[in-house]
C-alpha positions in Angstrom: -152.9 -187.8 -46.5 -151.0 -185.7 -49.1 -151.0 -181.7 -48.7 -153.7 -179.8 -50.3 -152.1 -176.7 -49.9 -150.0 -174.5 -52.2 -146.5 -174.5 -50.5 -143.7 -176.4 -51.5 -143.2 -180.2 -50.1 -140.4 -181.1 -48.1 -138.3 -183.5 -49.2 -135.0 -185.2 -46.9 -133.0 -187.0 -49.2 -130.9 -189.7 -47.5 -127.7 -190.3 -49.5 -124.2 -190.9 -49.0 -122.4 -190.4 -52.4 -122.3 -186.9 -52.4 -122.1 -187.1 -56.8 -125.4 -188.6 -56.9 -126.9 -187.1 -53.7 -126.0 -183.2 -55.9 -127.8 -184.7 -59.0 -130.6 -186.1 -57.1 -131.4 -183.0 -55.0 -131.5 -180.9 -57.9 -133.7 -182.6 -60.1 -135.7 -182.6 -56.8 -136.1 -179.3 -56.1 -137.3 -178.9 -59.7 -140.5 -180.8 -58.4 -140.6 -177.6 -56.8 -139.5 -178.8 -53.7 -137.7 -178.1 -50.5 -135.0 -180.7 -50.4 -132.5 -181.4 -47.5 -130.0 -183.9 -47.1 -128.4 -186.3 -44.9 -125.8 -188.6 -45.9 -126.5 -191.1 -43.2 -128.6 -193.0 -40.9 -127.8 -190.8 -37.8 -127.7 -187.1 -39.5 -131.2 -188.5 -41.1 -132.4 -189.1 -37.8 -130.7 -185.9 -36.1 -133.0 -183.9 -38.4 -136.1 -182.1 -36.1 -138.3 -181.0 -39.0 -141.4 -182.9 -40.3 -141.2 -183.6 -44.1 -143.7 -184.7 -46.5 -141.2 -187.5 -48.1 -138.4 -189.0 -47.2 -135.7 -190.9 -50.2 -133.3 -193.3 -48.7 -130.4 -195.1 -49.8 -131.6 -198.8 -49.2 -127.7 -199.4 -48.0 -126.1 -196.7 -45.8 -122.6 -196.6 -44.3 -124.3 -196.6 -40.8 -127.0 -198.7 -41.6 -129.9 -200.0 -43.8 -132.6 -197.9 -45.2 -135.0 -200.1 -43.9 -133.6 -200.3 -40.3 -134.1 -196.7 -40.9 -137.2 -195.9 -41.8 -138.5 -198.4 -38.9 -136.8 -196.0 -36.5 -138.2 -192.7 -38.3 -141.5 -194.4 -38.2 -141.0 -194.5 -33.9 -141.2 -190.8 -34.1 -143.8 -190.5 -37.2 -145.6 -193.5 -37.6 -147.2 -191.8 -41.1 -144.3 -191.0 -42.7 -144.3 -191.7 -46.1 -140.6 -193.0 -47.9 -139.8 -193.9 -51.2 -136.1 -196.5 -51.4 -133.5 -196.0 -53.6 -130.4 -198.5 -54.6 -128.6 -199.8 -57.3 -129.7 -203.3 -56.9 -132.4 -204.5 -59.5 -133.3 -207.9 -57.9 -136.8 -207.9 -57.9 -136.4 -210.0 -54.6 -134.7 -206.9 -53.1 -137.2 -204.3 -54.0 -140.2 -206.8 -52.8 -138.5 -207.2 -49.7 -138.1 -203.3 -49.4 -142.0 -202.7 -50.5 -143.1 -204.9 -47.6 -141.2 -203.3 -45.0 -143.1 -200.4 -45.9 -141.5 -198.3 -48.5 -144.0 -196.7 -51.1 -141.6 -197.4 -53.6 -138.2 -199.1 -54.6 -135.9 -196.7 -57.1 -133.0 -198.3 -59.2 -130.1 -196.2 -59.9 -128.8 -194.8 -62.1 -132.0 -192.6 -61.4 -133.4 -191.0 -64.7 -134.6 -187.6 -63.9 -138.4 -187.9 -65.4 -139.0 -191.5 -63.8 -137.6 -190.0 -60.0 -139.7 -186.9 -60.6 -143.0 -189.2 -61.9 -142.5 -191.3 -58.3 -142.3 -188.4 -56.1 -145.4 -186.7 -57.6 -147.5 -190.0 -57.1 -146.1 -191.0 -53.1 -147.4 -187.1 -52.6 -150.1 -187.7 -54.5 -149.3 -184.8 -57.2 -150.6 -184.4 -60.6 -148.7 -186.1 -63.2 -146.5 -183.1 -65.1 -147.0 -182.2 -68.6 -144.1 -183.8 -70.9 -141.8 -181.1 -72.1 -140.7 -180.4 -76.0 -138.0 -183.1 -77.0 -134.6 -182.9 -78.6 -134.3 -182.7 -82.2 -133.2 -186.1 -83.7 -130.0 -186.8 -85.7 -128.2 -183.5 -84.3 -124.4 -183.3 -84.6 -122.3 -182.3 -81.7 -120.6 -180.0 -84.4 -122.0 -178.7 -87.1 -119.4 -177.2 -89.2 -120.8 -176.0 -92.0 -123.0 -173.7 -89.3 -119.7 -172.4 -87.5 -117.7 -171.4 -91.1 -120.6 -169.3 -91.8 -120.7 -167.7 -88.4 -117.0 -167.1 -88.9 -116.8 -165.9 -92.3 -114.9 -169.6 -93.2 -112.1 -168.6 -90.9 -111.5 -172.7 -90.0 -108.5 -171.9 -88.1 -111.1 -169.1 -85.7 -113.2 -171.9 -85.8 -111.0 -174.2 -83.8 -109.6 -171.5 -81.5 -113.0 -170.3 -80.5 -114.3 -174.2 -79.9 -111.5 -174.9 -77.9 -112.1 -171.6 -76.0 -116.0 -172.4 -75.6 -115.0 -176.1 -73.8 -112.5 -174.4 -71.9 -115.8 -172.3 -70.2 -118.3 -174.9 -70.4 -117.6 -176.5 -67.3 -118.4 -173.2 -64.9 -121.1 -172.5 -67.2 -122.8 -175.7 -66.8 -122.0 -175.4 -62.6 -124.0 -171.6 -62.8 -127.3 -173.2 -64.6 -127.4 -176.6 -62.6 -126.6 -174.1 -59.2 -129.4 -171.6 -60.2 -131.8 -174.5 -60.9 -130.9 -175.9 -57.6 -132.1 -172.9 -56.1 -135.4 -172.3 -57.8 -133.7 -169.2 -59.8 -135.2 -169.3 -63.7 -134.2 -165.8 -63.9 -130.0 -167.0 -63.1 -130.8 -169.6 -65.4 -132.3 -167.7 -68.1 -129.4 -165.2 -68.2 -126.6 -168.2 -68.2 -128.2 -170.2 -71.0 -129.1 -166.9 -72.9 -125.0 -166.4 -72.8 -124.5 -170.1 -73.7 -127.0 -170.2 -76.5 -125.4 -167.7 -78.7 -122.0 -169.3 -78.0 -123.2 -172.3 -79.5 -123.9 -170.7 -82.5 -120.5 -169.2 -83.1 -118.9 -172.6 -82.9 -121.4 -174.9 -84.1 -122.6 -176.9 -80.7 -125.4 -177.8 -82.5 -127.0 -180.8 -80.1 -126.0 -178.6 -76.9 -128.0 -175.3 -78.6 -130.6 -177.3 -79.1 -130.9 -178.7 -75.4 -129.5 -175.1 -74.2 -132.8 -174.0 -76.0 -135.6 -176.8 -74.5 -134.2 -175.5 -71.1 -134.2 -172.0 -71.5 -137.7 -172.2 -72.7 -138.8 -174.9 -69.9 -136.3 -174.0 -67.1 -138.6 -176.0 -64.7 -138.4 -179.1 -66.6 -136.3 -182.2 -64.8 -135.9 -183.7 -67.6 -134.4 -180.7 -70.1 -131.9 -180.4 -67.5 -131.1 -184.0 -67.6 -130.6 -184.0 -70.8 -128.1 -180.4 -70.6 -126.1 -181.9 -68.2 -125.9 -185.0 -70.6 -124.8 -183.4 -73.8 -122.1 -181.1 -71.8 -121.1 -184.2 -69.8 -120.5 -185.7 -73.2 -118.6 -182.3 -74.7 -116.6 -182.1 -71.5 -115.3 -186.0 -71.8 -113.7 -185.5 -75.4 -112.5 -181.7 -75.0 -108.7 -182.6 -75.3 -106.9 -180.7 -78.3 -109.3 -180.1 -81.5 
């Protein structure tokens, strides 16, 4: 039966790409949860502690994630599991349902759909839908940054180019606090990044900087963060 009390599930997240095992655990402990993780069938098993859900890799490097949860199940017959893997066959995911996960996850895993699974298999409320981006937003919006700058174009550029140069730890500071439940870290990071944005005319990351800094709980405002500064990072060769 799911919990009826007020802590925090307990997630154990079993992944062996570390890249998507990082992402995944984060958006996961913005359930709030307690997420562990194991990046294969054995450390999965080593692990002592009872947990409310268990999300595992449908292919492993020791093993399936069905093989898997049949041995988990030996030790916890209720255990409850939701699969993930990048296979869409719907033959693949039917085969995985009747070997008794709850669920079958394709990757690449959008944040809100992951977080809308784990809240039914534990038999959560659904969670409201947070404020969405503002259509048609540039990446740059000049005619913002001259006027910050006083139509300096050339301060313009050097300041841009020093703002990408810093975006990459300061993206690493909010996705770490958010990992570890600290709105507080986040707050004060995105406060910092917020006004930079303004200076240089980020206009599409202000505007997701913002929806986070108001709804710092929200999976899916810090999808969409780490999208936009994923995107600024990729073209930040010489302005």
């Amino acid at each position: 039966m799911p919990d009826t009390d007020d802590r925090q599930p307990r997630l154990l997240l079993v992944e062996d790409d570390p890249v998507s095992a990082s992402f995944i655990g984060t958006v996961l402990s913005t359930l709030p949860a307690s997420v562990d993780i194991a990046g294969s069938c054995d450390a999965a098993l080593e692990r002592p502690s009872h947990y409310d859900l268990w999300l595992i890799d449908a292919n492993l490097p020791d093993g399936s994630g069905s093989a898997l949860l049949r041995q988990a199940r030996q030790r916890d017959p209720a255990l409850r599991a939701l699969a993930h893997t990048a296979d869409t066959s719907p033959t693949l995911h039917a085969r995985l349902r009747a070997e008794g996960f709850a669920d079958v996850l394709a990757k690449p895993l959008a944040a809100q759909a992951l977080l809308a699974a784990v809240r039914e298999a534990l038999g959560m409320p659904a969670a409201p839908a947070p404020p969405g981006a503002v259509p048609g937003l540039p990446d740059w919006d000049e005619e913002a940054a001259l006027r910050a700058l006083h139509g300096r174009q050339q301060h313009v550029l050097q300041l841009r180019q020093l703002f990408l140069d810093e975006l990459p730890g300061m993206r690493r500071a909010i996705v770490d606090a958010a990992a570890g439940g600290d709105a507080a870290a986040m707050r004060e990071v995105l406060h910092r990044l917020r006004a930079s944005c303004g200076f240089v005319g980020a206009a599409r990351l202000g505007d997701a900087v913002g929806r986070l800094h108001d709804t710092p709980g929200s999976a899916t405002a810090l999808e969409d963060f780490i999208a936009v500064c994923s995107g600024l990072e990729a073209r930040s060769g010489p302005l």
